[in-house]
N, CA, C and O atoms as a printed pandas DataFrame, in Angstrom:
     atom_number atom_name residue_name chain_id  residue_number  x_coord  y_coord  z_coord
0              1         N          UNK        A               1  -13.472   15.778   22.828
1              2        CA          UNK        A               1  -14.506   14.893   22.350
2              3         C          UNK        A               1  -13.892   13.725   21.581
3              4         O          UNK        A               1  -14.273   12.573   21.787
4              5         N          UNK        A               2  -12.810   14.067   20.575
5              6        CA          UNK        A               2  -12.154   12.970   19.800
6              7         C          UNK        A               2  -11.486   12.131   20.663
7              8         O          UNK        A               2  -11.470   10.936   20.369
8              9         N          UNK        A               3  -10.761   12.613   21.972
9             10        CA          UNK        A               3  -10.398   11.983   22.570
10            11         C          UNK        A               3  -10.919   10.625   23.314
11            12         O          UNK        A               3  -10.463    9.482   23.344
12            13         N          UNK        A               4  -12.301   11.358   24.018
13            14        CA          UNK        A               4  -13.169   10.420   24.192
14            15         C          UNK        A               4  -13.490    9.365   23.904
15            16         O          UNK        A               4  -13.575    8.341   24.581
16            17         N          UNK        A               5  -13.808    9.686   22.236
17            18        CA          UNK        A               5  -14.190    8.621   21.398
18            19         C          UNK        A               5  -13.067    7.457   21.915
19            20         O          UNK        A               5  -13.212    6.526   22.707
20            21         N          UNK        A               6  -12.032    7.847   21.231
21            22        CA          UNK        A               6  -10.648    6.765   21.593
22            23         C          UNK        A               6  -10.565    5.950   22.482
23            24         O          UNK        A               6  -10.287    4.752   22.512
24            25         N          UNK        A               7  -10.985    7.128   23.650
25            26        CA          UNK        A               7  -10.906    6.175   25.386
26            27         C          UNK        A               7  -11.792    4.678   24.976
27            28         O          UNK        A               7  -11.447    3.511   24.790
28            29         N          UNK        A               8  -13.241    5.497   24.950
29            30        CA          UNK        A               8  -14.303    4.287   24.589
30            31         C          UNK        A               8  -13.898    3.420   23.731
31            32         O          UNK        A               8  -13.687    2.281   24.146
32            33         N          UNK        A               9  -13.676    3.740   22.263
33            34        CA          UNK        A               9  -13.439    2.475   21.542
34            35         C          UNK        A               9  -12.002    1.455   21.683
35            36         O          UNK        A               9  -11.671    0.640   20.822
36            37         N          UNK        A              10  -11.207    1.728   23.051
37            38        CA          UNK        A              10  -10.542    0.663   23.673
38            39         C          UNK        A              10   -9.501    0.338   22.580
39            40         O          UNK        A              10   -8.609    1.008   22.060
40            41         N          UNK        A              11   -9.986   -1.087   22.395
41            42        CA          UNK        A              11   -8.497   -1.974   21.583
42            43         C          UNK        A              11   -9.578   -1.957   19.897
43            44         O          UNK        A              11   -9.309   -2.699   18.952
44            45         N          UNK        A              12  -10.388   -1.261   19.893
45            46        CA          UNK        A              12  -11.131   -1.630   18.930
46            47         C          UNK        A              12  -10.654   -0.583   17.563
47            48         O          UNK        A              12  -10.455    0.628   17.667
48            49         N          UNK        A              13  -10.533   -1.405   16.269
49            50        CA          UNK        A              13   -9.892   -0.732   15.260
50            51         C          UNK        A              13  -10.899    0.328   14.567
51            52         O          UNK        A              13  -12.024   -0.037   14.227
52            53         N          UNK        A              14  -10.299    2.113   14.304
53            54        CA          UNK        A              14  -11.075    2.459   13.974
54            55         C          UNK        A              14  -10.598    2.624   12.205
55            56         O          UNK        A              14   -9.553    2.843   11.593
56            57         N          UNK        A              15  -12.494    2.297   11.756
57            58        CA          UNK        A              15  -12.239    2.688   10.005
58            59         C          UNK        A              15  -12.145    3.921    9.383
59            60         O          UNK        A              15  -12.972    4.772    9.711
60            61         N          UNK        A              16  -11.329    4.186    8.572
61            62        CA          UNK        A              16  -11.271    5.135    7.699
62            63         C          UNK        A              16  -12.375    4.661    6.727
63            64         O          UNK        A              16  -12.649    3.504    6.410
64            65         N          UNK        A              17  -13.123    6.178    6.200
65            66        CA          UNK        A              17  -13.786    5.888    5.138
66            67         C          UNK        A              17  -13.403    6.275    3.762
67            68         O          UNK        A              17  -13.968    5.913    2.730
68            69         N          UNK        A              18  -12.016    7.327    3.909
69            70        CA          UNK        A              18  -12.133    7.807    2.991
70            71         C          UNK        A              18  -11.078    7.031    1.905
71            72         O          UNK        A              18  -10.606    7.770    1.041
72            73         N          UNK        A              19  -10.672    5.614    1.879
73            74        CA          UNK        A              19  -10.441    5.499    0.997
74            75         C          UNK        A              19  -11.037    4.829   -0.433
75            76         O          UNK        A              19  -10.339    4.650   -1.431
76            77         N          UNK        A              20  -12.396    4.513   -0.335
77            78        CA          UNK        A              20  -13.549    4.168   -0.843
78            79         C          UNK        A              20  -13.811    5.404   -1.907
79            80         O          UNK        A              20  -13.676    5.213   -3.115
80            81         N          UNK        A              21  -14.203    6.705   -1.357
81            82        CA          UNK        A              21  -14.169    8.067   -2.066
82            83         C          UNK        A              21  -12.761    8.077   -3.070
83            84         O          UNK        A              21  -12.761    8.198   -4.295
84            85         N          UNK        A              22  -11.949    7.964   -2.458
85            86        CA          UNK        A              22  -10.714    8.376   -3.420
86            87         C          UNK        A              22  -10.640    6.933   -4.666
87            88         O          UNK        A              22  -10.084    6.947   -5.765
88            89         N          UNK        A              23  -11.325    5.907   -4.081
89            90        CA          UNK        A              23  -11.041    4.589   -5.442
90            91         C          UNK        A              23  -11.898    5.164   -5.957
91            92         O          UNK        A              23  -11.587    5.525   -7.092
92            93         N          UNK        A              24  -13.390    5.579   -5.489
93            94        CA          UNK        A              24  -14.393    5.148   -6.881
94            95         C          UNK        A              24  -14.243    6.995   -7.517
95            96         O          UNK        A              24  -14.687    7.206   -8.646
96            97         N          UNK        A              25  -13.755    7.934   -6.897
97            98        CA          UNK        A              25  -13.449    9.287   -7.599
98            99         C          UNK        A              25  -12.344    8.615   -8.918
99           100         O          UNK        A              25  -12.653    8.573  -10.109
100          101         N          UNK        A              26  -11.149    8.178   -8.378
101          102        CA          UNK        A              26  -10.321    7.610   -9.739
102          103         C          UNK        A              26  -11.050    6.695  -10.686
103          104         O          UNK        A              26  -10.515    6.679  -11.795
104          105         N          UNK        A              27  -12.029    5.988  -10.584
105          106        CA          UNK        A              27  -12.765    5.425  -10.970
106          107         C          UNK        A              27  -13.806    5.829  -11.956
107          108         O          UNK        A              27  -14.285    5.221  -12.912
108          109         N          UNK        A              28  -14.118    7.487  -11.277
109          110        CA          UNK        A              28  -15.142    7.882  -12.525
110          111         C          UNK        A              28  -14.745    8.833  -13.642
111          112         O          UNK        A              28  -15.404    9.303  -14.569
112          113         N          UNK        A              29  -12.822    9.053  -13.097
113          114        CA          UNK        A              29  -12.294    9.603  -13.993
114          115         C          UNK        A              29  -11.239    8.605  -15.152
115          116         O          UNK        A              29  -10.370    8.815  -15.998
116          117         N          UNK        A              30  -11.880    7.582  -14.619
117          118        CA          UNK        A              30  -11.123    6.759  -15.541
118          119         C          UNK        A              30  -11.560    5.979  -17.030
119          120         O          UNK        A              30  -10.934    5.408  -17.923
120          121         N          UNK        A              31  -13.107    6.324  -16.733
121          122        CA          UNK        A              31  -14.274    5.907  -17.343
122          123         C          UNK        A              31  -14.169    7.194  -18.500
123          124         O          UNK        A              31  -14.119    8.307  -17.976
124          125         N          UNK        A              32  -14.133    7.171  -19.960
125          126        CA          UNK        A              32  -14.168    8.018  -20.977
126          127         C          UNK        A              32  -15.061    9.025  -21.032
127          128         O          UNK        A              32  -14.978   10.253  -21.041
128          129         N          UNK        A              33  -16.081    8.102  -21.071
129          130        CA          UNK        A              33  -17.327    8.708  -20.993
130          131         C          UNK        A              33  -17.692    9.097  -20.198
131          132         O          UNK        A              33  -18.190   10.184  -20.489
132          133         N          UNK        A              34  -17.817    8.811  -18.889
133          134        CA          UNK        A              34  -17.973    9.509  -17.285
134          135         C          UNK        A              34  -17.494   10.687  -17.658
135          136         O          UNK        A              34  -18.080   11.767  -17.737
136          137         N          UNK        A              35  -16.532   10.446  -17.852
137          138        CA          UNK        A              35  -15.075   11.114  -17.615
138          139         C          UNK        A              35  -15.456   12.562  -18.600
139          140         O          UNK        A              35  -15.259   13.634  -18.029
140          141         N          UNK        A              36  -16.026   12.617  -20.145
141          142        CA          UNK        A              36  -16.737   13.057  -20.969
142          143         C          UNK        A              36  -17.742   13.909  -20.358
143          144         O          UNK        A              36  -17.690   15.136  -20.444
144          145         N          UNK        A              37  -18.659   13.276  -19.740
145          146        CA          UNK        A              37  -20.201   14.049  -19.409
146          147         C          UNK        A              37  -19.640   14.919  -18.223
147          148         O          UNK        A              37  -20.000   16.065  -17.954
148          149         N          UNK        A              38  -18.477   14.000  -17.409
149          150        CA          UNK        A              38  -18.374   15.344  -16.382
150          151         C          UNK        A              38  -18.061   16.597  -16.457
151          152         O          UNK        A              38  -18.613   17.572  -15.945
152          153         N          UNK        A              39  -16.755   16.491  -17.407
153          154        CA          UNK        A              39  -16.036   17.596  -18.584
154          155         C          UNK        A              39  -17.439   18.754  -18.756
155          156         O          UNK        A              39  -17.571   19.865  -18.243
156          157         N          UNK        A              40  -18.340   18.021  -19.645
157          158        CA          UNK        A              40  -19.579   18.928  -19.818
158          159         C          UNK        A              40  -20.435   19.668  -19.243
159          160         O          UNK        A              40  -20.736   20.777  -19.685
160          161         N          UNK        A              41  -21.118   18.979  -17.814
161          162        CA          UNK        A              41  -21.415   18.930  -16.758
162          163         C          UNK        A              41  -20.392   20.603  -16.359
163          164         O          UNK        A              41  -21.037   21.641  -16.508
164          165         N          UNK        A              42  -19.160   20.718  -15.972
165          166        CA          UNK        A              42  -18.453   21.330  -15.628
166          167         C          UNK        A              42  -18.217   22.505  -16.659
167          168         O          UNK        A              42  -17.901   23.598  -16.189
168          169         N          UNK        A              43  -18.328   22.384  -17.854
169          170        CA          UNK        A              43  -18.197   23.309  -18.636
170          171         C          UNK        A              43  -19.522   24.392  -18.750
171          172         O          UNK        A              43  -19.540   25.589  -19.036
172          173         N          UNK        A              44  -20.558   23.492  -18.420
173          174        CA          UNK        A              44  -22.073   24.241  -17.905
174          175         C          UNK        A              44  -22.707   24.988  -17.397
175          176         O          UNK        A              44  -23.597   25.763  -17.746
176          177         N          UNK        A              45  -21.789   24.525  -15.727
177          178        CA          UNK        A              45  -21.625   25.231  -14.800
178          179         C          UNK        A              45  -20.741   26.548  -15.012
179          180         O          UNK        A              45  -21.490   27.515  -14.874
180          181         N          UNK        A              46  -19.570   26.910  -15.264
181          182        CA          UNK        A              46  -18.955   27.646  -15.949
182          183         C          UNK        A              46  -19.722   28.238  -16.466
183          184         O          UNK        A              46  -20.303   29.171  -15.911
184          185         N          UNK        A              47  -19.961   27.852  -17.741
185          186        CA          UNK        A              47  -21.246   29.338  -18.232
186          187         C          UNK        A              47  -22.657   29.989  -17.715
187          188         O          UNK        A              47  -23.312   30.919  -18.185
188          189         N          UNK        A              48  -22.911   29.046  -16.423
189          190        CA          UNK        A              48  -24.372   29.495  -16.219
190          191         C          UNK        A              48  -23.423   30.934  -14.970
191          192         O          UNK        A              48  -23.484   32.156  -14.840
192          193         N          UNK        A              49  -22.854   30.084  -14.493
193          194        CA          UNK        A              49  -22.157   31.128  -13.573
194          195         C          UNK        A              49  -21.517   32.443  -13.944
195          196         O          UNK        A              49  -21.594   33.434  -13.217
196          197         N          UNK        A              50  -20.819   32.416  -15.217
197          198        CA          UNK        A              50  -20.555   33.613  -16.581
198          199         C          UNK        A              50  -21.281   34.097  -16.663
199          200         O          UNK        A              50  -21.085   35.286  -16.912
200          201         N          UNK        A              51  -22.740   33.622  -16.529
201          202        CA          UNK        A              51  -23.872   34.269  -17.354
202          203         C          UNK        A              51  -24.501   35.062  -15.814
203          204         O          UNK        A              51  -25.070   36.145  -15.953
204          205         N          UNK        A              52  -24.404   34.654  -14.845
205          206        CA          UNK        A              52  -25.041   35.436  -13.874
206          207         C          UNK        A              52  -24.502   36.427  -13.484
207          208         O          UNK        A              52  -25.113   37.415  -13.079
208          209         N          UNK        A              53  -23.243   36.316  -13.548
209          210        CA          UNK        A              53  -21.899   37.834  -13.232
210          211         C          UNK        A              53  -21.986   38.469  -14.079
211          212         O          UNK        A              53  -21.472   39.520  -13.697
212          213         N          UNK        A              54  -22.329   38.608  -15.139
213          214        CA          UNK        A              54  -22.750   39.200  -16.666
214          215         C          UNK        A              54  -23.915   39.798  -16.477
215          216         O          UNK        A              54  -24.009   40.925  -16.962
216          217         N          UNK        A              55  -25.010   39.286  -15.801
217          218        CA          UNK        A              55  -26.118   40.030  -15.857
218          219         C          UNK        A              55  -26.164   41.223  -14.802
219          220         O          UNK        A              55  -26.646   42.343  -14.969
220          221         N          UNK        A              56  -25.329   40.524  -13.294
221          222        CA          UNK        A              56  -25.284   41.646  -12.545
222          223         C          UNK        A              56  -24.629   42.753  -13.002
223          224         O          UNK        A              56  -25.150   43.829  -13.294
224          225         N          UNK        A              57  -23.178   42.387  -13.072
225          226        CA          UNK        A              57  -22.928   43.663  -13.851
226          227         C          UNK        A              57  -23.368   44.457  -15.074
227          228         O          UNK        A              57  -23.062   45.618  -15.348
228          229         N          UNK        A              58  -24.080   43.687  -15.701
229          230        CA          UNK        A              58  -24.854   45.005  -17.072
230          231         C          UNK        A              58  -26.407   45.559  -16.248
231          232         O          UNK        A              58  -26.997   46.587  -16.581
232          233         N          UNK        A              59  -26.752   44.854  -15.412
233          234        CA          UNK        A              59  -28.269   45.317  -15.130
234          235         C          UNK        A              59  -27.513   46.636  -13.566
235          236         O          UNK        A              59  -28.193   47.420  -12.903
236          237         N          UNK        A              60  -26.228   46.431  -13.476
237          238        CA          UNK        A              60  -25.893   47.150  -11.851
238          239         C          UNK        A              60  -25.038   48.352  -13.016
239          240         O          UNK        A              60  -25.495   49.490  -12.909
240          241         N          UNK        A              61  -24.473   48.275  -13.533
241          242        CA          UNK        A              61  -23.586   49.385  -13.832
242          243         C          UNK        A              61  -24.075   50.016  -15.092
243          244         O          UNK        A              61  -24.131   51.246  -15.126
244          245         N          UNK        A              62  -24.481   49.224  -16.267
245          246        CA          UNK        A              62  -24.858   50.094  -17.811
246          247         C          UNK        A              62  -25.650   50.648  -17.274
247          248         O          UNK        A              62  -25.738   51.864  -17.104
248          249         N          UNK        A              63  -26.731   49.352  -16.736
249          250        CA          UNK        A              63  -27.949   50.297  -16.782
250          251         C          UNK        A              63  -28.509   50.852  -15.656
251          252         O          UNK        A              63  -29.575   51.447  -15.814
252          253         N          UNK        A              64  -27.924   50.776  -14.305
253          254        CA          UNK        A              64  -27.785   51.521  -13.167
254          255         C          UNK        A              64  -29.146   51.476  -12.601
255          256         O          UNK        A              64  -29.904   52.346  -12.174
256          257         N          UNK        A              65  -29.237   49.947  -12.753
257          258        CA          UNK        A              65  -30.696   49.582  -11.875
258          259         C          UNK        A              65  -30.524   48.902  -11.148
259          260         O          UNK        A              65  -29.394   48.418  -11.094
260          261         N          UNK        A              66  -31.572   48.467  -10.150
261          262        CA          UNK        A              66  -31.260   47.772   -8.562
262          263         C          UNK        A              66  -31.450   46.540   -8.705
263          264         O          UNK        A              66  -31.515   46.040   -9.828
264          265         N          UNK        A              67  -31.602   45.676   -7.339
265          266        CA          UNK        A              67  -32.098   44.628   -6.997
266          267         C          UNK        A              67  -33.239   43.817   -7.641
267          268         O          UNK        A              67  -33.330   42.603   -7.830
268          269         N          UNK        A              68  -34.017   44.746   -7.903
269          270        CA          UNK        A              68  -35.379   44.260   -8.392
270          271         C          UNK        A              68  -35.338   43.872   -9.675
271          272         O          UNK        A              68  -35.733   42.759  -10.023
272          273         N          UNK        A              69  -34.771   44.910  -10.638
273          274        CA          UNK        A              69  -34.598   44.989  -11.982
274          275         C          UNK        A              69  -33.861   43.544  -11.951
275          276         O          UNK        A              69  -34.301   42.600  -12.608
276          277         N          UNK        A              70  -32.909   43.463  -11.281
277          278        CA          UNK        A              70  -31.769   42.339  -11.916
278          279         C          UNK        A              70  -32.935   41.086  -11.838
279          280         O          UNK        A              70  -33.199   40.396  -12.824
280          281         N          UNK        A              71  -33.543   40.919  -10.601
281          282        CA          UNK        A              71  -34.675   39.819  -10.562
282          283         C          UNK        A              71  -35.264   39.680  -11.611
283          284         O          UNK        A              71  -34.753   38.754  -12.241
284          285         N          UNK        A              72  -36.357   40.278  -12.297
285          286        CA          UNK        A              72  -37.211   40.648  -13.217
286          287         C          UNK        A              72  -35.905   40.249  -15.194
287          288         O          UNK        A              72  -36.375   39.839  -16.256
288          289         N          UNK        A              73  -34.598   40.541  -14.960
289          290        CA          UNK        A              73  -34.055   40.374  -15.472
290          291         C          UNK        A              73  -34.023   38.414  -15.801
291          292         O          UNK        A              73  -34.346   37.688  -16.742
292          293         N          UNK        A              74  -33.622   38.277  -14.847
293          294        CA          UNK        A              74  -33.561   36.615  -14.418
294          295         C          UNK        A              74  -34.553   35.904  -14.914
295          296         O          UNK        A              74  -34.372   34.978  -15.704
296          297         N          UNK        A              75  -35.885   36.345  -14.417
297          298        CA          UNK        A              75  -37.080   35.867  -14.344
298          299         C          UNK        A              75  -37.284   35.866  -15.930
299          300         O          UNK        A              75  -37.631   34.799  -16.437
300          301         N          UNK        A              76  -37.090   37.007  -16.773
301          302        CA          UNK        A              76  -37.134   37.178  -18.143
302          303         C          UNK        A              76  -35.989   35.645  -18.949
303          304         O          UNK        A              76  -36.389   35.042  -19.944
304          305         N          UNK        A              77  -34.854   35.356  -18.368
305          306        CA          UNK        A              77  -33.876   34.541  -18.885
306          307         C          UNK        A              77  -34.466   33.353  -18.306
307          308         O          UNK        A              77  -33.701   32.419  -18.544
308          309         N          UNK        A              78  -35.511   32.948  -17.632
309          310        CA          UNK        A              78  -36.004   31.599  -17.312
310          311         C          UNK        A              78  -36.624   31.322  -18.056
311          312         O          UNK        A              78  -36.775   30.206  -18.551
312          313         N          UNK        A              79  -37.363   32.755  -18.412
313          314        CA          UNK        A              79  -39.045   32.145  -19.205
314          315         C          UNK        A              79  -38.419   32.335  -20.298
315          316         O          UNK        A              79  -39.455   32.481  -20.947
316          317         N          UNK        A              80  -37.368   32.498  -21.304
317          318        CA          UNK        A              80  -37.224   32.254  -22.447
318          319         C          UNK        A              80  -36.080   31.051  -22.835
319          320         O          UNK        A              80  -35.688   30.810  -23.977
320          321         N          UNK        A              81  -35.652   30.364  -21.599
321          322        CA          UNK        A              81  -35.177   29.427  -21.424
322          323         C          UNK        A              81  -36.114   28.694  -21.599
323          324         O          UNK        A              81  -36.381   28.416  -22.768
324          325         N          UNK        A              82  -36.980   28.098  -20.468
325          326        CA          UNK        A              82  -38.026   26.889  -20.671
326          327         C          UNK        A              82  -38.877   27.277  -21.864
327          328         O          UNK        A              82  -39.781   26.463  -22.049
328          329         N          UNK        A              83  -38.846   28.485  -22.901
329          330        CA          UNK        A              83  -39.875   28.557  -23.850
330          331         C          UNK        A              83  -38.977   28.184  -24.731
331          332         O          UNK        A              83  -39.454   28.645  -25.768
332          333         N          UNK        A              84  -37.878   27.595  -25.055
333          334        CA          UNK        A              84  -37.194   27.408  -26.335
334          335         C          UNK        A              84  -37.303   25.541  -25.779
335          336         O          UNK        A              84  -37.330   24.664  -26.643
336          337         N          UNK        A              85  -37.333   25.320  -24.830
337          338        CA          UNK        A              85  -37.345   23.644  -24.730
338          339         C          UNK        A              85  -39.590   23.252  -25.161
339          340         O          UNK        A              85  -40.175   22.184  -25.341
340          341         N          UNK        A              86  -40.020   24.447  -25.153
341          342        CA          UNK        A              86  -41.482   24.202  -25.455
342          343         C          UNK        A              86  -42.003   24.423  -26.738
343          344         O          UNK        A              86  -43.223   24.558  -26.840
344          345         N          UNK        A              87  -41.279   24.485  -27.756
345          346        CA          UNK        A              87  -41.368   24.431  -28.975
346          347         C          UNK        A              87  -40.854   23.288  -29.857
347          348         O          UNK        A              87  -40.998   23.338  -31.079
């Protein structure tokens, strides 16, 4: 199929795109503050992801409950999530 392409596009120059991605990626790490919120952004992620391997394993092994429980678990860490931004 790549080949193809080639045949067809003849004498005609083909573009790379990716060096656009790699300027404006150096670009948003060059920025402090970008550079700052992403740090955070990333440190976030990290704990929400901590926090979900944490729950499986205490709701799968301490307390040696299933699928459902861990749901109902979750569902409990949402609603006291959005209830601390409702006060």
């Amino acid at each position: 199929m790549a080949l193809l392409a080639f045949e067809l596009a003849g004498e005609q120059t083909v573009r790379h795109h990716s060096g656009w991605r790699i300027n404006a990626t150096s670009n948003l790490w060059l920025d402090p503050w970008i550079r700052y919120a992403l740090a955070l952004q990333f440190i976030a992620a990290i704990a929400g992801a901590q926090m979900l391997v944490n729950t499986v394993g205490y709701v799968q092994s301490t307390l040696q409950l299933g699928k459902t429980e861990y749901g109902w678990a979750m569902a409990a860490f949402s609603i006291d999530w959005f209830r601390t931004f409702q006060e």
